[in-house]
C-alpha positions in Angstrom: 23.6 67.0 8.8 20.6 69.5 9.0 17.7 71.0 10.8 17.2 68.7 13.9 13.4 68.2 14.1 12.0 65.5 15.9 8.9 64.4 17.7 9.7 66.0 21.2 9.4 64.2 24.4 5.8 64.3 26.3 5.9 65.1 30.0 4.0 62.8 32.3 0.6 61.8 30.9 -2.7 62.2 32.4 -2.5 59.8 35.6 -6.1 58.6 36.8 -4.7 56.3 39.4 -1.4 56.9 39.7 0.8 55.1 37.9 2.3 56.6 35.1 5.7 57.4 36.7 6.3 53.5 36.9 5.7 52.9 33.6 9.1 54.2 31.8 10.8 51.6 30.7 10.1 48.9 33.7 8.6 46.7 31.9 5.7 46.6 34.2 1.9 45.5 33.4 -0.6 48.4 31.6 -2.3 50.1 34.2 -5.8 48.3 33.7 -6.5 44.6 34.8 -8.8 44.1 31.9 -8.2 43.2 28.0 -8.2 46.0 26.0 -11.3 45.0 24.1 -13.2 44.4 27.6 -11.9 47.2 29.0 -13.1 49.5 25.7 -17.0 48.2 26.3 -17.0 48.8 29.9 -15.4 52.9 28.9 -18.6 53.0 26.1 -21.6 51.5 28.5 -20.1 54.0 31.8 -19.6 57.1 29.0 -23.3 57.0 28.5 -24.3 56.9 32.1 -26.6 59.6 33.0 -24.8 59.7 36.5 -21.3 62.0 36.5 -19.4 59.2 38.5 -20.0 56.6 36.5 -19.0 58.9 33.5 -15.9 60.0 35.1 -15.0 56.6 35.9 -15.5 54.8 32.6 -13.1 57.8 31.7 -10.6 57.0 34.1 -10.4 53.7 32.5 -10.0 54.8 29.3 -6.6 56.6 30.6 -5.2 53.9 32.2 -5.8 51.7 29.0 -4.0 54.3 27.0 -1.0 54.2 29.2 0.0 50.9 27.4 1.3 52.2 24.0 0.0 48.7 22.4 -3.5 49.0 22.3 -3.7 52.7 21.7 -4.3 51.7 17.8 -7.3 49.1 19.0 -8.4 52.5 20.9 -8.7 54.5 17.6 -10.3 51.7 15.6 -13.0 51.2 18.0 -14.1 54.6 16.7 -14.4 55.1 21.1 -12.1 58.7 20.1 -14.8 60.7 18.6 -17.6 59.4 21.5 -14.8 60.7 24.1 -14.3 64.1 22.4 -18.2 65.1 22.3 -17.7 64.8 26.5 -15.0 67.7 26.2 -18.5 69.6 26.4 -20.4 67.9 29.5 -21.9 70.3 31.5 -19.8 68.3 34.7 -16.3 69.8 34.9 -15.2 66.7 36.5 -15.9 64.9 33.2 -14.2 67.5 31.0 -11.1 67.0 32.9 -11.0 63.3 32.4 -12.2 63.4 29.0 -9.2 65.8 28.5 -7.1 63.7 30.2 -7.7 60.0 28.5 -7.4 61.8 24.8 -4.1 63.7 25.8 -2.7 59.8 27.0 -4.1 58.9 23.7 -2.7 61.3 21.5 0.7 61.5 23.2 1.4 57.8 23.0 0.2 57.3 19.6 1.5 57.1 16.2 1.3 59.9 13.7 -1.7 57.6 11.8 -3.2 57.4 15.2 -3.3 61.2 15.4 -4.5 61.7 12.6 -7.6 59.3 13.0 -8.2 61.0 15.9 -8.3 64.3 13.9 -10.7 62.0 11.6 -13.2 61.6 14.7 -13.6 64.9 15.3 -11.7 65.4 18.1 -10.5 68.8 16.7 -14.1 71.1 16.9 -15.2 69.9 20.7 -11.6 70.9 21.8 -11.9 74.1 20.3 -14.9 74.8 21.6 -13.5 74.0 25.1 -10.1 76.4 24.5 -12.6 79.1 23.9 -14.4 79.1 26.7 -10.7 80.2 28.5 -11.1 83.4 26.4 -13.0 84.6 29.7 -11.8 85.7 32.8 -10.6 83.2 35.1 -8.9 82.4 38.0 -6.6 79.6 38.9 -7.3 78.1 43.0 -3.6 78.1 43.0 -0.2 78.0 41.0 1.8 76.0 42.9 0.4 72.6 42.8 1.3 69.6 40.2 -1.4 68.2 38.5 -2.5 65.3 40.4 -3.7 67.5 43.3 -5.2 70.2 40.5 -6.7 67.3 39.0 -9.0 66.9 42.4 -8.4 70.6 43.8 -8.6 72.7 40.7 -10.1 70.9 38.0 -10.5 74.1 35.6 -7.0 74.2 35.4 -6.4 70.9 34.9 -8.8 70.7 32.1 -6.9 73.5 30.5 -3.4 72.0 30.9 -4.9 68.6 29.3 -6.5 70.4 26.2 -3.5 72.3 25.4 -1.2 68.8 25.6 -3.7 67.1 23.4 -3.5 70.5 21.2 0.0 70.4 21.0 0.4 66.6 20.3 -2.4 66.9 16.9 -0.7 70.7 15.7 2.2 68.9 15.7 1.7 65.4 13.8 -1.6 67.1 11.5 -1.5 70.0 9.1 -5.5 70.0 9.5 -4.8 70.3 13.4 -2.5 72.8 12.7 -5.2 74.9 10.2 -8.1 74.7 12.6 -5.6 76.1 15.3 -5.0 79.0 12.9 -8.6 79.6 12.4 -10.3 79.5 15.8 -7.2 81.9 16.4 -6.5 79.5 19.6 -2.9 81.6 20.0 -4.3 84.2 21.2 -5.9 81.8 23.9 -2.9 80.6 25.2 -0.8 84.2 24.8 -3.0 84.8 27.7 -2.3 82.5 29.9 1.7 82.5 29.4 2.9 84.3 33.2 4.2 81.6 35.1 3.3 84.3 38.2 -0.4 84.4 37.3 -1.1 80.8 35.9 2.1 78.7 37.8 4.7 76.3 35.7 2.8 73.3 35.0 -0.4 75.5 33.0 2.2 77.7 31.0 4.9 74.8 30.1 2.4 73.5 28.9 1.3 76.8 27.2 4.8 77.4 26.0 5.3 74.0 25.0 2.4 74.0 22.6 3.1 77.5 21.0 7.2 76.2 20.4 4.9 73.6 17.8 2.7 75.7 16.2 4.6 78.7 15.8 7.6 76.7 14.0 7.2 77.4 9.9 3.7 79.3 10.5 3.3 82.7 9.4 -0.2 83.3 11.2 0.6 82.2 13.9 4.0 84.3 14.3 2.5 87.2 13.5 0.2 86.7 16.2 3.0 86.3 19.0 4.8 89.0 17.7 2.9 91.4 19.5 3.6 89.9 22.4 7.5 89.6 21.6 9.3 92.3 24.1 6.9 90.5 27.0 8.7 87.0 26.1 11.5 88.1 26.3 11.6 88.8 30.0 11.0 85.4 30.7 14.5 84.4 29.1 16.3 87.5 30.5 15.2 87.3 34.2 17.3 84.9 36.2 15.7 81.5 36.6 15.4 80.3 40.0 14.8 76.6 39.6 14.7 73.4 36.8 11.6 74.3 35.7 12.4 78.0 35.2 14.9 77.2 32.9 12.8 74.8 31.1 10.5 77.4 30.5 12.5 80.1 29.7 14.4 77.9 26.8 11.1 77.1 25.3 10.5 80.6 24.7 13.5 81.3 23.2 12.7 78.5 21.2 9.6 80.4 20.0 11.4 84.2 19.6 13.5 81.7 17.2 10.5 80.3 15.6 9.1 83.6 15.1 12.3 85.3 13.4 12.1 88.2 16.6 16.0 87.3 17.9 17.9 88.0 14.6 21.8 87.2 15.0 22.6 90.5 15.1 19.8 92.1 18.0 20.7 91.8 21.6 18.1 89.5 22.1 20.1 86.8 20.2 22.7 86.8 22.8 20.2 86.7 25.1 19.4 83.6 23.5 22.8 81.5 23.8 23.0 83.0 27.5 20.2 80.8 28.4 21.3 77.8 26.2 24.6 78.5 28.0 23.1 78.5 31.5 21.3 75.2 30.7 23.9 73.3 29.5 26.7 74.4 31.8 25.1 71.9 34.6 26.5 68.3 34.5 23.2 66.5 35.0 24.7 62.9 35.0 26.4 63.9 38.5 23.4 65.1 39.7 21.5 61.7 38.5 24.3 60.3 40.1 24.1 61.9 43.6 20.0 61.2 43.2 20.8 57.5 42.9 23.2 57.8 45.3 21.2 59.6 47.6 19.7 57.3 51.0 16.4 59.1 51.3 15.8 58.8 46.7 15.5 54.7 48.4 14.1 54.9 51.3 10.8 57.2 50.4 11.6 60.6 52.0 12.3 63.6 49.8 15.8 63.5 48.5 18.3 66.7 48.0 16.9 66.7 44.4 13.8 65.4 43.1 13.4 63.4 40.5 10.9 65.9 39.3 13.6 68.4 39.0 15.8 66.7 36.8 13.2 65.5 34.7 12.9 69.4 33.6 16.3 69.9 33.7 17.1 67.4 31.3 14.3 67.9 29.2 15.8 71.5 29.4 19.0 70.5 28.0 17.4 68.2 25.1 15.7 71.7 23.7 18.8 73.5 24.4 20.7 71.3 22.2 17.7 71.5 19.0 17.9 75.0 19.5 21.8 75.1 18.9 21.8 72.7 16.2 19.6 74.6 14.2 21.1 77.7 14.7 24.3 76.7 13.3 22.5 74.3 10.4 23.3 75.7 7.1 19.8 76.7 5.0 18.5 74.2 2.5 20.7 74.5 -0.6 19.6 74.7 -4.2 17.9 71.5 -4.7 16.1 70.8 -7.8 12.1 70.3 -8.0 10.7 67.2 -9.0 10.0 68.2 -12.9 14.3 68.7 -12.8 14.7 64.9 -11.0 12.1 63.7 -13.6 13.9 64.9 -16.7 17.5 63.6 -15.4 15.4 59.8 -14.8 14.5 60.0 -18.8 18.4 60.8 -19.5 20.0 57.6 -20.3 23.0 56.5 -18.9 24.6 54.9 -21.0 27.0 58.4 -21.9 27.5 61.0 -20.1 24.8 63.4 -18.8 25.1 67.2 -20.6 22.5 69.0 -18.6 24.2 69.6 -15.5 22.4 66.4 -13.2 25.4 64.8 -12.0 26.3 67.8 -10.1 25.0 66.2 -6.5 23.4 68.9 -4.9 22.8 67.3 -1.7 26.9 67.4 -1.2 27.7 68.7 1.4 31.2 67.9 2.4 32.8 70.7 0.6 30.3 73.1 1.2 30.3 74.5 4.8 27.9 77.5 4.6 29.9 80.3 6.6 27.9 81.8 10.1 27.7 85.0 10.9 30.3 86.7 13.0 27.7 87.1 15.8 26.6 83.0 16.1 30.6 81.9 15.5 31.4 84.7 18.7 28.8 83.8 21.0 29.3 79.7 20.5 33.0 80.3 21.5 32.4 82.8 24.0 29.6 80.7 25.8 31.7 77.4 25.3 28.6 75.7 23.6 30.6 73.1 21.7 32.3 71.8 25.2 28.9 72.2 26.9 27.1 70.1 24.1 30.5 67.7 24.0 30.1 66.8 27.9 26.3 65.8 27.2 27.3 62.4 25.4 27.9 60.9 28.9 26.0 58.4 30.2 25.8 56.8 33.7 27.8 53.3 33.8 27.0 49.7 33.9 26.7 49.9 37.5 24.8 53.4 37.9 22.0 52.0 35.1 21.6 49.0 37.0 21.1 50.5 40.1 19.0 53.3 38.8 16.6 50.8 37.0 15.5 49.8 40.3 14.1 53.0 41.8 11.0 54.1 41.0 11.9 57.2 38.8 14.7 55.9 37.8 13.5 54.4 34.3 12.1 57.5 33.2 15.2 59.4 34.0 17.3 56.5 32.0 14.7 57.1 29.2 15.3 61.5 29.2 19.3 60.7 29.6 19.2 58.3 26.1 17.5 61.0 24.3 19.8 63.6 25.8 22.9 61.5 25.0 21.0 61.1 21.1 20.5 65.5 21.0 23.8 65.9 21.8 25.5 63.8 19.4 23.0 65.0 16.4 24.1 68.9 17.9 28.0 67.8 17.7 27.3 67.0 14.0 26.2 69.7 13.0 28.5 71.8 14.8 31.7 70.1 13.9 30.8 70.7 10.1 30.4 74.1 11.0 32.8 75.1 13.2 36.6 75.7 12.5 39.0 72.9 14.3 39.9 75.4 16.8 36.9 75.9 17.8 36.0 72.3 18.8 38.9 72.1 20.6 41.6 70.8 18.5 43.2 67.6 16.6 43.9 65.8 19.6 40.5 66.3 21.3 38.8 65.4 17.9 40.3 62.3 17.3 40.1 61.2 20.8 36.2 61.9 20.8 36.1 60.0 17.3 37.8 57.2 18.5 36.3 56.8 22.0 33.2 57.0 20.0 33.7 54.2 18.0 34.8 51.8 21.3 31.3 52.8 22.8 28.8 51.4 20.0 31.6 48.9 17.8 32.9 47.3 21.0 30.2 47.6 23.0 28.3 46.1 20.5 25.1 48.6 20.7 21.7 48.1 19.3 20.2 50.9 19.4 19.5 52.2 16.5 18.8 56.0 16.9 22.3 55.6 19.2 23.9 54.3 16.5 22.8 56.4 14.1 23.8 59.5 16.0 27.0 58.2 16.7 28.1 57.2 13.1 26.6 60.7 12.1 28.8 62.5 14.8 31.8 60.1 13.4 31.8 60.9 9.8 31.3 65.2 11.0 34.5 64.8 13.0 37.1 62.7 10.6 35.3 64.8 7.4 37.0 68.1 10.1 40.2 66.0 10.5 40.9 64.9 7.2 40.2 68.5 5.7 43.0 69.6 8.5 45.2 66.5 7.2 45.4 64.6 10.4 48.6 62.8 10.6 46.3 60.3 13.4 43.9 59.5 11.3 46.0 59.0 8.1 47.9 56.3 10.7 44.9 54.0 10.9 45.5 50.5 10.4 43.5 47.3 8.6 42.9 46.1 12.1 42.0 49.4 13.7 38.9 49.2 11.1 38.0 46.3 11.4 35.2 46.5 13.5 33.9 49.2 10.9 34.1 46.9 8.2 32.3 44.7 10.1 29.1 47.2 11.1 29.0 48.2 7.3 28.0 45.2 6.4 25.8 43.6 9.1 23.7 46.5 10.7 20.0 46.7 10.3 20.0 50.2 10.1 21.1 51.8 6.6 21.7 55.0 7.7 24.6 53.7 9.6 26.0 51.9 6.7 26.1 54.5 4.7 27.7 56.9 7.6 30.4 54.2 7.9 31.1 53.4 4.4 31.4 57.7 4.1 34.1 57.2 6.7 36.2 55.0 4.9 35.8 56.5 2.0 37.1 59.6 3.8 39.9 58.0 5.1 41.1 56.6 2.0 40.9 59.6 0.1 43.3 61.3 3.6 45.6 58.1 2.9 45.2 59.1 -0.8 46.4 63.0 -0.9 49.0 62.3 2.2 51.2 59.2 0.1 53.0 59.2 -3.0 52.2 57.0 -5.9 54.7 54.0 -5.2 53.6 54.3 -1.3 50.2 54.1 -1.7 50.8 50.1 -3.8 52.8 49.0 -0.9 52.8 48.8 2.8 50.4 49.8 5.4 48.8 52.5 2.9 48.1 49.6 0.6 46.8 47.0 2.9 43.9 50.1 4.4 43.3 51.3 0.8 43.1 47.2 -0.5 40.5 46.4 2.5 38.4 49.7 2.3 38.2 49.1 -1.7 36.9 45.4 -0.7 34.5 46.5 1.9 33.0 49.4 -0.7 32.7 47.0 -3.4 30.6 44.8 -1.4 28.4 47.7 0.0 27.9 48.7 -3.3 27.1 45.7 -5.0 25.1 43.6 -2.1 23.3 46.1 0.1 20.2 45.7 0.0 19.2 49.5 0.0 19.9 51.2 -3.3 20.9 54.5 -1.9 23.3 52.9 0.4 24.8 51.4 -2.7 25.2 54.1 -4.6 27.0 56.0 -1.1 29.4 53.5 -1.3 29.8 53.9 -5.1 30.3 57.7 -4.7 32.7 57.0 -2.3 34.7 54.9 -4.8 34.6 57.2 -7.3 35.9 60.3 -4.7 38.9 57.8 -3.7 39.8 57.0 -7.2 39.7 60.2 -8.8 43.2 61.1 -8.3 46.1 59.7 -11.1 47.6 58.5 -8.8 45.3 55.8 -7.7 45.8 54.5 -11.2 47.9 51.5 -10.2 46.1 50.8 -6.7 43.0 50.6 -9.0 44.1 47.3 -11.2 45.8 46.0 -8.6 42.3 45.9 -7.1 40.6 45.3 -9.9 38.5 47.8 -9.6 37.3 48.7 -12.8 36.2 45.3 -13.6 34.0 45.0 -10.5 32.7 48.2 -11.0 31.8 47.0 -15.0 29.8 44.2 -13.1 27.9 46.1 -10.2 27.1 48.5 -12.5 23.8 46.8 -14.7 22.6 46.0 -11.0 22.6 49.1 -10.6 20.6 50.1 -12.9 18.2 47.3 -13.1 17.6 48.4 -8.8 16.9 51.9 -9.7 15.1 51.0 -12.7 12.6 49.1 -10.2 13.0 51.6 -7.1 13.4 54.9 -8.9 9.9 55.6 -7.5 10.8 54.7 -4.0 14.0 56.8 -3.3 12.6 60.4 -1.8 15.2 62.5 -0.5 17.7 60.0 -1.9 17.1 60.5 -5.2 19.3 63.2 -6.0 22.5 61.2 -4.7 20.9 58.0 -7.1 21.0 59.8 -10.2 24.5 61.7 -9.6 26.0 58.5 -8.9 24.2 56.2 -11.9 25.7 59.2 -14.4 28.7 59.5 -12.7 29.6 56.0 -12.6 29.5 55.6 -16.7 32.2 58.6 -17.0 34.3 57.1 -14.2 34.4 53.4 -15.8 35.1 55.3 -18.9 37.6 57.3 -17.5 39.8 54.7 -15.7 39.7 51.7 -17.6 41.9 52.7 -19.7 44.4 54.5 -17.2 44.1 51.3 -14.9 44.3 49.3 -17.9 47.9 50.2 -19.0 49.5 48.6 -15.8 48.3 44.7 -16.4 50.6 45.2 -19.7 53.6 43.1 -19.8 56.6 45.3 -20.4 
């Protein structure tokens, strides 16, 4: 659980022969014929044509190379980047805008290391110098068309939409990106060209777009835009009249957010959810539904919805659902600094630690922060929880099949994954934040944890960012339902988690294993507090509790990451810390098993203890704890293997 903060989704890339909508997904060949290494010497020998065509040309291949995600590294390390770059400056416009173009396909494909060597070449100075030139009055030809026909029709705006994509993707993968922004004051740049009604939705999405990056976390730069605030905030309170306006008009919210200007308790803030409320309300899998559906989407004419429309809508709905996630994710708790971490790795643990380190800060099970009145009101009000619930839908078998054939499909496929992904990262958060009231109940709860489960266990999914975000979403709702004792869950059977036992062991991805083996250990402590002492040795309470021990155990002592180990481990020693698990605990043998895992253990973080980052809190808390609980129940475990 916690802030969501990803690398967003690009829109379409710069297209020099258009293709680019094909490529989502299809499978299809990279848009040039050539090899990238032959392709790369004809770009360097047409770049340094004295003739315009020829430059734009070798450009234009450049692009298209970049299209294919593959080479995009060979790109970089052809040291081509920086070459590129200094053509930001020809005197042609009709270079500058293809030269803007193949580094924005460049930089939005890429790699954070491939950013950053494109920082290294230089890109960053001849891009600022371009920006500036936009300090001057101007005039758009028109705001109404996309940017294939600007591309041949209005080339100065095209230039400026590519140079503030390319902008965006550096700011936001390049702290050196981010400081020259702040210092050639490049804000105030794109603060003037923000009116969809002067400059049209493609130039200031892009605008907005960019200044949702750079204003996140930057003090210069907010206090920059806050000037401007009361202006913004028109564009979220006037009603949008299409997908794109609401596109828009959530990305500025997302930057009043950034900039600390809609405080929970101003008007503005309600302003706020209204539009996340707006966006979400509309049930976009129908409408990609009726789109598939729709003769004309097949046969070439214009359909009742375009493609192009629900691209932004859904986009929409991904920002909607960061934006609501973070509101309602608690602030970063007390966590130690390193010099604290370092002086708990010199403590031995071979006793018990006296200085407070086994206290795991990073616990947050138990420690809901509380929202304010205002958030908790306006999340009921608005329905955001059943809004964000109804966004884990996904077209069926049939409807993916069919929509992988059409030639937007793909891409809309693509936007619906990550959608499906936002949504199940926003019901996270909000279940551990919410009340059980709020998220509708125990029976909606436990029906969305188990349908869950069926989608990626029995469906056998392999994606791991799916999986991931479903396990998370998992262990949120049954840590809500055990804290509100749900008779359901406390019902489970051996079989029923079976198929968890099985992904605990076997999936590639660790953060899922330690999700799942949270899970069980949540269960088992729900089985635990709801049985008596006699019950819990006997029956269906023992056979769970017997299985779950086994399944922990061998997490905890054959995993092959040491963090995930020590989850599983904590887990044990949460289930077992009640007297009455005294009995269940020889009868599993626990204490013994635990005596052997425990100098792996050790030796693992002894070699790793270097390697853990953020989990090196939950590493230490678990090696100290671990010594006081074998020292604890052996001898309480022990007193049942005595004959009478």
């Amino acid at each position: 659980m916690g802030k969501m903060k990803q690398r967003r989704q690009r829109g379409d890339r710069y297209d020099p022969i258009g293709v680019a909508n094909n490529r989502a997904g299809a499978g299809d060949e990279p848009a040039h014929t050539r090899s990238p290494t032959a392709g790369l010497r004809l770009v360097e020998e047409k770049m340094t044509s004295s003739v315009m065509e020829e430059r734009v040309n070798g450009l234009n291949t450049l692009a298209a190379i970049a299209l294919d995600e593959q080479v995009l590294s060979d790109i970089v390390n052809s040291m081509i980047v920086g070459k590129v770059a200094v053509l930001l400056k020809d005197p042609s416009i009709e270079v500058r805008v293809v030269a803007a173009g193949a580094l924005r396909n460049i930089s939005a494909g890429g790699s954070d290391d491939v950013v950053e060597a494109m920082v290294q070449q230089e890109v960053l100075t001849p891009l600022a110098e371009l920006l500036q030139e936009y300090r001057e009055v101007w005039t758009p030809v028109t705001t109404d068309l996309g940017e294939a026909t600007a591309r041949d029709i209005d080339p100065m705006t095209n230039t400026f939409v590519h140079a503030t994509h390319l902008l965006w993707n550096l700011c936001e993968c390049s702290d050196e990106a981010l400081s020259v922004f702040n210092q050639e004051g490049l804000v105030h740049i794109l603060l003037r060209h923000i009116d969809p009604s002067t400059w049209g939705h493609t130039l200031t999405l892009a605008v907005a777009e960019c200044l949702l990056c750079v204003s996140e976390n930057n003090p210069t730069v907010a206090s920059a835009i806050l000037p401007s605030a009361d202006s913004l905030v028109t564009f979220v309170s006037r009603p949008a009249d299409s997908a794109v306006d609401l596109r828009f008009a959530t990305t500025i919210a997302g930057v009043l957010l950034n900039i600390n200007y809609c405080t929970t308790s101003g008007n503005n803030f309600q302003l706020v959810l209204k539009i996340l409320s707006t966006v979400l309300e509309t049930d976009t899998l129908s409408l990609v539904n009726r789109y598939a559906g729709d003769p004309m989407s097949t046969a070439g004419s214009k359909p009742s919805i375009t493609p192009q429309d629900l691209e932004h809508l859904i986009l929409a709905q991904q920002l909607a659902l960061e934006i609501l996630s973070n509101i309602c994710c608690p602030e970063a708790h007390n966590i130690p600094d390193e010099e604290d971490w370092d002086s708990c790795e010199n403590i031995s643990s071979d006793g018990e630690a006296e200085n407070g380190c086994t206290e795991n800060p990073m616990d947050l099970e138990g420690a809901r922060d509380v929202l304010s009145p205002e958030v908790l009101e306006g999340i009921t009000h608005f329905k955001l929880f059943e809004k964000t619930l109804n966004k884990i839908n996904y077209p069926n078998d049939d409807d993916v099949q069919h929509l992988q054939s059409m030639k937007y499909g793909p891409s809309l496929l693509n936007k619906l994954s990550s959608l499906r992904i936002r949504s199940l990262l926003c019901v996270q958060n909000l279940t551990s934040m919410l009340s059980l009231s709020d998220i509708g109940g125990t029976e909606l709860m436990y029906s969305t944890w188990v349908n869950l489960g069926i989608k990626i266990f029995q469906n056998s999914c392999t994606d791991s960012g799916l999986l991931e975000a479903t396990t998370g979403a998992m262990r949120a709702i049954m840590d809500r339902l055990s804290q509100d004792k749900c008779e359901k869950l406390a019902a489970i059977t051996q079989e029923d988690l079976k198929l968890i036992f099985e992904a605990g062991v076997v999936c590639s991805v660790a953060s899922v294993r330690a999700n799942l083996a949270r899970m069980v250990g949540t269960l088992g402590c729900l089985i635990v507090t709801q049985n008596t002492e006699e019950s819990l040795n006997s029956g269906t309470a023992f056979t769970v509790l017997s299985a779950a021990t086994e399944y922990l155990l061998k997490v905890a002592a054959h995993d092959g990451e040491l963090w995930v180990s020590a989850e599983a481990l904590d887990v044990i020693i949460d289930l077992y810390s009640d007297d009455k698990t005294d009995k269940l605990a020889h009868n599993t043998h626990l204490v013994d098993r635990l005596k052997g895992i425990q100098p792996q253990f050790k030796s693992k973080h002894h070699q790793q203890k270097k390697k853990l980052g953020e989990h090196r809190a939950l590493v230490l808390t678990v090696r100290d704890n671990l010594v006081a609980f074998i020292k604890y129940k052996s001898p309480r475990a022990a007193k049942y293997g005595k004959s009478p």
